[in-house]
C-alpha positions as CSV (number, residue, x, y, z in Angstrom):
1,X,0.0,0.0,0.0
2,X,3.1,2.3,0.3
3,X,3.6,2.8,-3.2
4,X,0.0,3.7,-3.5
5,X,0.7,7.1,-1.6
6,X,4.0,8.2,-3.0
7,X,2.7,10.5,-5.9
8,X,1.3,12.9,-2.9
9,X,4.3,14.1,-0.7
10,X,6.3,13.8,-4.0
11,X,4.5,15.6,-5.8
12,X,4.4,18.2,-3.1
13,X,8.1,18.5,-4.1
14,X,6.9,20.3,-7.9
15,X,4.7,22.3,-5.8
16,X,8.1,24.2,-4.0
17,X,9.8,24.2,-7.4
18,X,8.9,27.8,-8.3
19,X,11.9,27.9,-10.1
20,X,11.5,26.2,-14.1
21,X,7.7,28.0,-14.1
22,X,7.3,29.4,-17.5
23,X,6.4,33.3,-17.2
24,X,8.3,36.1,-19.0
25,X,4.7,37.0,-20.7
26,X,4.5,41.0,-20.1
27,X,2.2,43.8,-19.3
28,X,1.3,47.4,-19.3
29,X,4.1,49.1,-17.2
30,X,3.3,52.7,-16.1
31,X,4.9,56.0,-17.1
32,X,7.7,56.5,-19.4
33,X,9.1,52.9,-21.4
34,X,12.3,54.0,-21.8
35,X,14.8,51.5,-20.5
36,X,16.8,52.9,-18.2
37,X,20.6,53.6,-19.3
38,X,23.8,52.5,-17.1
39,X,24.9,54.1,-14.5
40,X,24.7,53.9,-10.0
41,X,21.3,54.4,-8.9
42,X,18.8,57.5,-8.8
43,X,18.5,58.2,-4.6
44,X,15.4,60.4,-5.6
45,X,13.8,57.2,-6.7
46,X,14.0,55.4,-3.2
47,X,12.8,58.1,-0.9
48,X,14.2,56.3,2.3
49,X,13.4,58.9,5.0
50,X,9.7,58.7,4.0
51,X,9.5,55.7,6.3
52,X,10.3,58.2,9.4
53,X,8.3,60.9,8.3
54,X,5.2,58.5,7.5
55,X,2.3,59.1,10.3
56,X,1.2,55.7,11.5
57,X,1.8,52.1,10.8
58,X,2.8,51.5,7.0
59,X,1.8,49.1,4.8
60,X,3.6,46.3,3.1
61,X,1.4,43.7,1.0
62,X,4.1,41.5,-0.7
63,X,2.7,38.7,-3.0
64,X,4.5,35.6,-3.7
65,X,4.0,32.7,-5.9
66,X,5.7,29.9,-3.2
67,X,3.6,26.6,-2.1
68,X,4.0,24.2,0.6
69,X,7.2,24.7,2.8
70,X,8.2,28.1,0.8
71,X,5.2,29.5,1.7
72,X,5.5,28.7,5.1
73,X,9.2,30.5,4.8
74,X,7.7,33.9,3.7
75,X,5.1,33.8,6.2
76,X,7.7,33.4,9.3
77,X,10.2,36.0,7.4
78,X,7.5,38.6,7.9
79,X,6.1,37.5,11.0
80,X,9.8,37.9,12.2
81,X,10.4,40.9,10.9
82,X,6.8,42.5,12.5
83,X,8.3,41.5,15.9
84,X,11.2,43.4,15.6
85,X,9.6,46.8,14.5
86,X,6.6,48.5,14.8
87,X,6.6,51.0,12.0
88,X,5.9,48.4,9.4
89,X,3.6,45.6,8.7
90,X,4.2,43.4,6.0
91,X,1.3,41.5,5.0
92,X,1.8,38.8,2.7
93,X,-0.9,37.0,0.1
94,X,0.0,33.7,-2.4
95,X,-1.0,34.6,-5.9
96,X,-1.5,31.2,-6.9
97,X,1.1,30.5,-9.5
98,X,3.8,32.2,-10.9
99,X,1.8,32.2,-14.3
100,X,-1.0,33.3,-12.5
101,X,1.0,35.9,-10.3
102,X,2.2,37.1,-13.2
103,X,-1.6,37.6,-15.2
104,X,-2.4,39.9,-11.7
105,X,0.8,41.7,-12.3
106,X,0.2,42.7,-15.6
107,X,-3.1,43.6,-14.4
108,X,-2.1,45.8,-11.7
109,X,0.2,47.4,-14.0
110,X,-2.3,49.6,-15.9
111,X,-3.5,51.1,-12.6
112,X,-0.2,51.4,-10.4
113,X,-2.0,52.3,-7.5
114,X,-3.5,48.1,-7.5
115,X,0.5,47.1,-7.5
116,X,1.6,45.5,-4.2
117,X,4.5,47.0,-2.5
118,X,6.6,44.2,-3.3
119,X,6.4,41.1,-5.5
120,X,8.9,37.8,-5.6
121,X,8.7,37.4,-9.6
122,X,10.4,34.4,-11.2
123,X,13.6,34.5,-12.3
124,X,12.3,34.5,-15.9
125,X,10.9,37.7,-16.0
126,X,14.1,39.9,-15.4
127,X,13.9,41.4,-18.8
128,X,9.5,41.9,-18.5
129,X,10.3,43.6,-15.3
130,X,13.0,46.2,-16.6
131,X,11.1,46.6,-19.9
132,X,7.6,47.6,-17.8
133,X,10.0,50.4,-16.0
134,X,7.2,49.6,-13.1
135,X,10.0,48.7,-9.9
136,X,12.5,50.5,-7.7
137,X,15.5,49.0,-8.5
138,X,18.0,47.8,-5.4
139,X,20.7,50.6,-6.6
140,X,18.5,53.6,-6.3
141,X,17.9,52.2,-2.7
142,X,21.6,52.2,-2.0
143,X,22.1,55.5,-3.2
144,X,19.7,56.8,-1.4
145,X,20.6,54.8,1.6
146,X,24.5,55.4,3.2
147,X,24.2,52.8,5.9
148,X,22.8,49.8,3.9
149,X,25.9,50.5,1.2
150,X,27.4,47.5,2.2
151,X,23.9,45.1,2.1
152,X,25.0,43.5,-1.3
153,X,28.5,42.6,-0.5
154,X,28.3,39.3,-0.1
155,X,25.9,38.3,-2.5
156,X,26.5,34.9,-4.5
157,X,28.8,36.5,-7.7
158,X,26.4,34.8,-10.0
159,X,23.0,36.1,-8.2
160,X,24.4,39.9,-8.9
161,X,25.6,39.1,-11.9
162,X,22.5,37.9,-12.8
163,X,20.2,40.6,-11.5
164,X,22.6,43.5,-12.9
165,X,21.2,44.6,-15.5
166,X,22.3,47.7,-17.3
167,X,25.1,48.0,-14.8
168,X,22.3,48.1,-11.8
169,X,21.4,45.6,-9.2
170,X,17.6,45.4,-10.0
171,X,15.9,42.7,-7.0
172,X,16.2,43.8,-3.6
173,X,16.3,39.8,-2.6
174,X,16.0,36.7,-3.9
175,X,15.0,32.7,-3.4
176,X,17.8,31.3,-5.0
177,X,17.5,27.7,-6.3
178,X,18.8,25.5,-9.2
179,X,18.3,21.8,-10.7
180,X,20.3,18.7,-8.5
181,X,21.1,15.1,-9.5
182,X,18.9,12.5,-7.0
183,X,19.7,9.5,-7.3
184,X,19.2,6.2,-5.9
185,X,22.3,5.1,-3.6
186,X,20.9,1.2,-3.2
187,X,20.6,1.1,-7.0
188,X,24.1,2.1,-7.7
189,X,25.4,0.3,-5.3
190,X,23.7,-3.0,-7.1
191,X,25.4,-1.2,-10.3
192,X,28.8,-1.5,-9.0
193,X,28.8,2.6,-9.0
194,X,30.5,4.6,-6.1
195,X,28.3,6.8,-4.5
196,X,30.7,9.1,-3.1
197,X,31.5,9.8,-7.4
198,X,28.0,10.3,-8.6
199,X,28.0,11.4,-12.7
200,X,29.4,14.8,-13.3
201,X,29.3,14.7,-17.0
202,X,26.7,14.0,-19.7
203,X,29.0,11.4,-20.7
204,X,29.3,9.8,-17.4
205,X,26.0,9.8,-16.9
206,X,24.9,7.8,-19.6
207,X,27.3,5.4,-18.5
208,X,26.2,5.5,-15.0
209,X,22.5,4.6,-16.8
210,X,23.8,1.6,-18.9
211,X,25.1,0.2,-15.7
212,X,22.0,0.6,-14.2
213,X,20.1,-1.0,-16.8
214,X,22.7,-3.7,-16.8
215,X,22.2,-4.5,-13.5
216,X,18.5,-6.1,-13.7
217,X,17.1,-4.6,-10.9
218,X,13.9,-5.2,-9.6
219,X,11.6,-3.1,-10.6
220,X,14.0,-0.8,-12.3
221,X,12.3,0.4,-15.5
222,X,14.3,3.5,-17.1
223,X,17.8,4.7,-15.4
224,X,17.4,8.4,-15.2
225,X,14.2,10.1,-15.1
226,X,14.2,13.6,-17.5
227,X,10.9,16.2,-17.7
228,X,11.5,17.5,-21.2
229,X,11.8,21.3,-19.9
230,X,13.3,23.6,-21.5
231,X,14.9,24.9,-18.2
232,X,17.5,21.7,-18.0
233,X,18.5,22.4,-21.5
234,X,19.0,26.0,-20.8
235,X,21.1,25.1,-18.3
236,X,23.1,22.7,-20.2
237,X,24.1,25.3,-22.5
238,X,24.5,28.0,-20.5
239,X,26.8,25.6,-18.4
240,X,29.3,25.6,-21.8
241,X,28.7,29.4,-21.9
242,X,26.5,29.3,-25.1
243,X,24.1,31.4,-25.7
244,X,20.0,30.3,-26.3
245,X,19.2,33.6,-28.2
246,X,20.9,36.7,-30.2
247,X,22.2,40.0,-28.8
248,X,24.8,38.5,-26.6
249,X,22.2,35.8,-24.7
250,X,19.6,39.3,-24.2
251,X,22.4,41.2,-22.5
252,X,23.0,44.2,-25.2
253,X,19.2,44.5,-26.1
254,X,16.5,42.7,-26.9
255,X,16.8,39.4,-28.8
256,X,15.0,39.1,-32.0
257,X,15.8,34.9,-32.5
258,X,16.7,32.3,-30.3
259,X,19.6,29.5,-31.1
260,X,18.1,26.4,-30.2
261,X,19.0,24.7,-33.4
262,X,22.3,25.7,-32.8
263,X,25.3,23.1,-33.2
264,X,25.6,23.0,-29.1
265,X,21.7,22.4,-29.0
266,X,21.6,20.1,-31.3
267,X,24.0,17.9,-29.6
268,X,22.5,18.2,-26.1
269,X,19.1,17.3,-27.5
270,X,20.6,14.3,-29.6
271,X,22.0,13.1,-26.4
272,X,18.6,13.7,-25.1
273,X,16.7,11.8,-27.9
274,X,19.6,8.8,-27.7
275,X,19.6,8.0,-24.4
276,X,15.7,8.0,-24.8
277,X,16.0,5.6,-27.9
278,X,18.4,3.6,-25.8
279,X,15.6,2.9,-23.2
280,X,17.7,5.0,-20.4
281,X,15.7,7.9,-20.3
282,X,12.2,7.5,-19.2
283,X,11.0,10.9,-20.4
284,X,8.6,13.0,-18.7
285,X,6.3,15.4,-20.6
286,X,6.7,19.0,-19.9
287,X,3.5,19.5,-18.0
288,X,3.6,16.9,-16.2
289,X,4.2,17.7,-12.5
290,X,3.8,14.1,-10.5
291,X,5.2,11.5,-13.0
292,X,9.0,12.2,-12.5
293,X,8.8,12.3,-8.3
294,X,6.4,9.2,-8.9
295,X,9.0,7.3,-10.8
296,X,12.1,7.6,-8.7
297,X,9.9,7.3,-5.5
298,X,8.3,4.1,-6.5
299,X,11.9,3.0,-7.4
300,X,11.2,2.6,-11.7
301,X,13.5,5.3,-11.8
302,X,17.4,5.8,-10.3
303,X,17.7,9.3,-10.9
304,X,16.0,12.3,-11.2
305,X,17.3,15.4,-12.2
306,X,15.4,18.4,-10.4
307,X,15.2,21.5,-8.2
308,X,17.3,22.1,-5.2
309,X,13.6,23.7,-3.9
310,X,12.3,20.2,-3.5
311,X,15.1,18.8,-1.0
312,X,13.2,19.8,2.3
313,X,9.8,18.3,0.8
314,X,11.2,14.9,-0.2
315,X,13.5,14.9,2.9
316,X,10.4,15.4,4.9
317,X,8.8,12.4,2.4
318,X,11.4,9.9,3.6
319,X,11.7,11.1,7.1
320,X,7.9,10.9,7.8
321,X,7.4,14.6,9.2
322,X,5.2,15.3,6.1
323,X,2.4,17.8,7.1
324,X,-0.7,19.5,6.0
325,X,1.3,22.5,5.3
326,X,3.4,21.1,3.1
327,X,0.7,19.9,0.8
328,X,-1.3,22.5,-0.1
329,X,-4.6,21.2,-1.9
330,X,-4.5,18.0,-0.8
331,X,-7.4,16.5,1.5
332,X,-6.2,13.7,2.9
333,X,-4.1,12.8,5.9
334,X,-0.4,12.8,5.5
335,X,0.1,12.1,9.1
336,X,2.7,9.5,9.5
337,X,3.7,8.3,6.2
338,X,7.1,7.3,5.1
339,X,9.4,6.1,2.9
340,X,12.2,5.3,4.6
341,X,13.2,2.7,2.0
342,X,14.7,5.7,-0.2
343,X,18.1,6.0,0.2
344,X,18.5,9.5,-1.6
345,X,21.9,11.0,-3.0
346,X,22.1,14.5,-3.9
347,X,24.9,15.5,-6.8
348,X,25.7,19.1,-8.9
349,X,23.8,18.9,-11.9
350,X,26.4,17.1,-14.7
351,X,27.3,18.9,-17.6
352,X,28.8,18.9,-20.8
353,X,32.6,19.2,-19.5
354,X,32.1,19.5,-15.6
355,X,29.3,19.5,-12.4
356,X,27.6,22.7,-11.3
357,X,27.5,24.6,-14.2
358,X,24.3,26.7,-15.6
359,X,22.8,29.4,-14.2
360,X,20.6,31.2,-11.2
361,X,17.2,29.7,-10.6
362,X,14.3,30.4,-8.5
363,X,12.6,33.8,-8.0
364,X,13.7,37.5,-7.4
365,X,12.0,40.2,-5.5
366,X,11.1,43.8,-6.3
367,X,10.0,47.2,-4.9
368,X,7.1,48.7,-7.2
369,X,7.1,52.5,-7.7
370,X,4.1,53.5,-5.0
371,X,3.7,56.4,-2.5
372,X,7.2,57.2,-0.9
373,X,6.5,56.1,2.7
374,X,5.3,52.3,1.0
375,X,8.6,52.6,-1.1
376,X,10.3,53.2,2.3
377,X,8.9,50.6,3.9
378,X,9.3,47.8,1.4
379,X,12.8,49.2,1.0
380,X,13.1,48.8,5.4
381,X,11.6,45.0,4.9
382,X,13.7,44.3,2.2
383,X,17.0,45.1,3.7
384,X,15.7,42.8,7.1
385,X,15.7,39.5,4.3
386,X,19.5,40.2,3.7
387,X,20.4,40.3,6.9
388,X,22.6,37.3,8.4
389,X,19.8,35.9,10.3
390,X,16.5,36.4,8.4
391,X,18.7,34.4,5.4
392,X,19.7,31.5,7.8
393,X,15.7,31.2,8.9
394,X,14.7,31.9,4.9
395,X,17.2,28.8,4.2
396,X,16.1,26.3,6.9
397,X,12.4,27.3,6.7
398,X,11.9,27.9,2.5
399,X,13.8,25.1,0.8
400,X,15.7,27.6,-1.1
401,X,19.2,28.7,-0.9
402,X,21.1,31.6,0.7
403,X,21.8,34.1,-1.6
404,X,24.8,35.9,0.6
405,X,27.6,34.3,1.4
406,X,28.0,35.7,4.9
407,X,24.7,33.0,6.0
408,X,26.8,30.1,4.6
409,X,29.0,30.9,7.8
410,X,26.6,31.1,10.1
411,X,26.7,28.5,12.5
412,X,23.4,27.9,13.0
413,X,23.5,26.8,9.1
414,X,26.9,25.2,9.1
415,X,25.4,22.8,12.5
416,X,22.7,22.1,9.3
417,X,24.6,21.5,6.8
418,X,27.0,19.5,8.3
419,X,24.5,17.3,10.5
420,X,21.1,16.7,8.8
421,X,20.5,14.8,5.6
422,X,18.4,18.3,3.9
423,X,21.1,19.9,5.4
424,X,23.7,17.9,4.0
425,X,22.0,17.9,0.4
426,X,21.5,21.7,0.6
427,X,25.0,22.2,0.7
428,X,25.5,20.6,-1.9
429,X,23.3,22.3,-3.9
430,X,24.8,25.8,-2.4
431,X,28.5,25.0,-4.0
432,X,26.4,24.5,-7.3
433,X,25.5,28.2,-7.0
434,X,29.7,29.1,-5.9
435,X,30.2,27.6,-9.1
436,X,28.0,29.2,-11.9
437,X,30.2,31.7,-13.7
438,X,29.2,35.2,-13.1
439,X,30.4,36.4,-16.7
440,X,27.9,34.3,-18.3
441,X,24.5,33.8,-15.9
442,X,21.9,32.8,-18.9
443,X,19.3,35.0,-20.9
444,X,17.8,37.9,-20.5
445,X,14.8,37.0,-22.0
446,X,11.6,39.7,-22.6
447,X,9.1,37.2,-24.1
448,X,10.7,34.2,-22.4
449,X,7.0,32.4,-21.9
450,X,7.1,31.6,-25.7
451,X,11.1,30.9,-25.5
452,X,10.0,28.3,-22.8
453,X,6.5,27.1,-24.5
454,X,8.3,26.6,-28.3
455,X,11.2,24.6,-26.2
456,X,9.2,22.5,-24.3
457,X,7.0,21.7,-27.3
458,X,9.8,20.9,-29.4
459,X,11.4,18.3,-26.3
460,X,8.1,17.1,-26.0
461,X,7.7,16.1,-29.8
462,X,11.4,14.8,-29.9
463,X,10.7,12.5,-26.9
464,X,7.4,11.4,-27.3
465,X,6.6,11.5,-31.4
466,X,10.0,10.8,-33.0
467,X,10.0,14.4,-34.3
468,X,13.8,14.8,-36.0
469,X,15.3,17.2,-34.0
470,X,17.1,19.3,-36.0
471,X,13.9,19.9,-37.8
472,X,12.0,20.7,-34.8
473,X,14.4,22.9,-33.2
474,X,14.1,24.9,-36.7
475,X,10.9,25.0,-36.4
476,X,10.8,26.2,-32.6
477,X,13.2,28.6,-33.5
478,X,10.7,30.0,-36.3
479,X,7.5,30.8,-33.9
480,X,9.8,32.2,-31.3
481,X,11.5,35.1,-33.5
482,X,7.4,35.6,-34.3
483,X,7.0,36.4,-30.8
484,X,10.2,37.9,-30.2
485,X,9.5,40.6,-33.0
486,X,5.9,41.2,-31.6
487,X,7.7,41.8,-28.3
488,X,10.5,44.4,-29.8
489,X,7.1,46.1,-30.5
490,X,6.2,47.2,-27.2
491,X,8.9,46.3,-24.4
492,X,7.0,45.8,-21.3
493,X,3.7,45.9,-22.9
494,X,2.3,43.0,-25.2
């Protein structure tokens, strides 16, 4: 009867993800569209010493797209931070989905008053979110702000370089996650493969599925477990520092084609389309949120390639301390199960050449232009999330990583690390983020919901119909300059 309940805590774990959503669709943005030129920030912009002048409490609605255990990591940041202060109170409110966060954005965006004081947008819509000129961005806050000029020091080099856009820090903070190897350790250890020396390349870890399959067994169906997301394969070539679309990846303007048919592409996709040929790939279809946690969990599966977001779900899955919380939308009791049969290894993600290369995940959060006392005071909440402590909470509550370097010290999180099994694979997934090359983070991508809808189709016909993939990469490559040009059209608009 265990197997019967596995697809529910599992697929709890796609519930965290928030990270490999597909958004990048944009809205009206209000006042002038110009994109902002390089330079430090614009003090004026970030009236800080509105917050001391304001009469009364102030106001902070902040809207997030998190489920289950991230959820629960917003709500205790900004209970924590109400305790501490009483000129503030930050209110927070789920929006559903990103895709859906993002629909009430765009909304929100033709009447600016109706925009909440903050909002943690996916990492995919960057580009939207400059383009809609709609956001304070972190520099103007710094400038405007002498004694928080040191709040960004220790940010993860690949987080700023990520966010800097235009030569400006744009987020204020961030949930920082990216995709992990799980594997099964009993399996490999049938396989004859050290666990201790998971895969690190594509090469190795085809291998490391033929031994599998070699191996007989029981119940072993398909080696490694793939959803045909276009979010893998971005990382995959952003790992060998090519680019998915024109105008140096997004970063000197806005693309007008993407490169998916590209020579680098084409091989990671033909590696892709092999290894499911080759029966070593049971591939998963892009929407498709249960069947890849099923797989692995029900042991058809050895590994799984995922987000770092899931680790303190499925940890919670094997340990038995699943609860209500965690599982959003599901009515019935979770109480007490376990799968303590799972012997879980986390790895970096392998790549073409090396482990741990691709870039940021998760989601990115941002101060809305609104009256200058609810500026102030997002600005005020804001700089609480980077401090030391509210990032050592955010990491042991959210399932998402620290995104300053100073909280990897902390002991609190090192006694974590070092001691618990989430801990442990969280740490893991951390070095993936010390590793990501800050001079080339991945796209900058306006339109990126029809970048990521053309990919996924195109993975999905590869996978599942035999489509050739050279032809179908051509072919997504097509309908996404369409909607790149309709984009160029309006930044920030349509």
């Amino acid at each position: 009867m265990r197997t019967r309940w596995l697809a529910v805590p599992l697929a709890a774990a796609v519930l965290v993800a928030g990270c490999g959503g597909d958004n990048g669709e944009e809205g009206e943005g209000p006042g002038d569209k110009t994109v902002p030129t390089a330079g430090a920030g614009k003090a004026e912009n970030c009236p800080v010493d509105a917050l001391a002048a304001a009469k009364g409490q102030v106001e902070v609605n902040v809207w997030y797209a998190f489920q289950g255990v991230a959820a629960k990591g917003i709500e205790k940041l900004a209970a924590d931070y109400n305790a501490s202060q009483d000129k503030v109170v930050v209110k927070v409110a789920n929006q559903g989905s990103y895709e859906e966060q993002l629909g009430k954005y765009k909304t929100a965006l033709a009447k600016p008053d109706s925009l909440p004081e903050m909002v943690t947008a996916e990492d995919t819509n960057a580009r939207f979110i400059l383009d809609s000129n709609s956001v304070v961005t972190a520099e103007d806050c710094l400038a405007a702000d002498p004694d928080a000029k040191d709040l960004y020091d220790d940010l993860v080099p690949a987080v700023r370089a990520a966010y800097s856009i235009d030569d400006k820090l744009q987020p204020v903070a961030f949930g920082v996650s990216n995709p992990v190897l799980y594997f099964n350790q009993a399996h490999f250890r049938a396989a004859g493969i050290d666990t201790t020396k998971p895969p690190s390349t594509l090469d190795e870890l085809r291998a490391a599925a033929e031994k599998l399959k070699a191996a007989n067994i029981a119940g072993l169906e398909q080696p490694l477990v793939l959803k045909m997301d276009s979010w893998f394969l971005e990382h995959w070539l952003t790992g060998q520092g090519e680019a998915v679309v024109d105008k140096d990846n997004g970063r000197g303007g806005i693309p007008t084609k993407a490169l998916l048919e590209s020579d680098a592409a084409l091989e990671v996709v033909n590696w892709i389309k092999k290894m499911v040929d080759d029966g070593l790939v049971k591939a998963v279809r892009s929407n498709d949120d249960i069947s890849s946690y099923l797989a692995v969990a029900t042991q058809s599966g050895s590994m799984l390639i995922e987000t770092s977001a899931a680790i303190t779900t499925i940890d919670a899955a094997i340990a038995g301390t699943l609860d209500p919380s965690m599982l959003p939308g599901v009515d019935i009791d979770v109480s007490g199960i376990k799968f303590d049969t799972l012997e879980v290894g986390v790895a970096l993600l392998p790549g073409k050449a090396q482990a741990g290369k691709g870039q940021i995940g998760g989601n990115a959060w941002y101060i809305p232009k609104k009256k200058p006392e609810e500026i102030a005071a997002a600005w005020d909440f804001a700089k609480y999330v980077n401090s030391r402590e509210a990032q050592v909470g955010w990491t042991l509550t959210s399932g998402y990583l620290p995104s300053h370097q100073d909280a990897a010290d902390d002991p609190t999180l090192v006694e974590d690390w070092t001691k618990t099994r989430k801990g442990g694979w969280s740490k893991i997934a951390y070095q993936g983020t010390l590793s990501l090359d800050p001079d080339f983070t991945g796209p900058l991508i306006g339109a990126y919901a029809a970048f990521r809808t053309e990919a996924r189709a195109a993975l999905d016909a590869i996978a599942f119909e035999g489509a050739d993939p050279a032809a179908r990469l051509k072919e997504a490559d097509e309908r996404i300059a369409t909607a790149f040009a309709a984009y160029a059209q309006n930044p920030g608009q349509s």
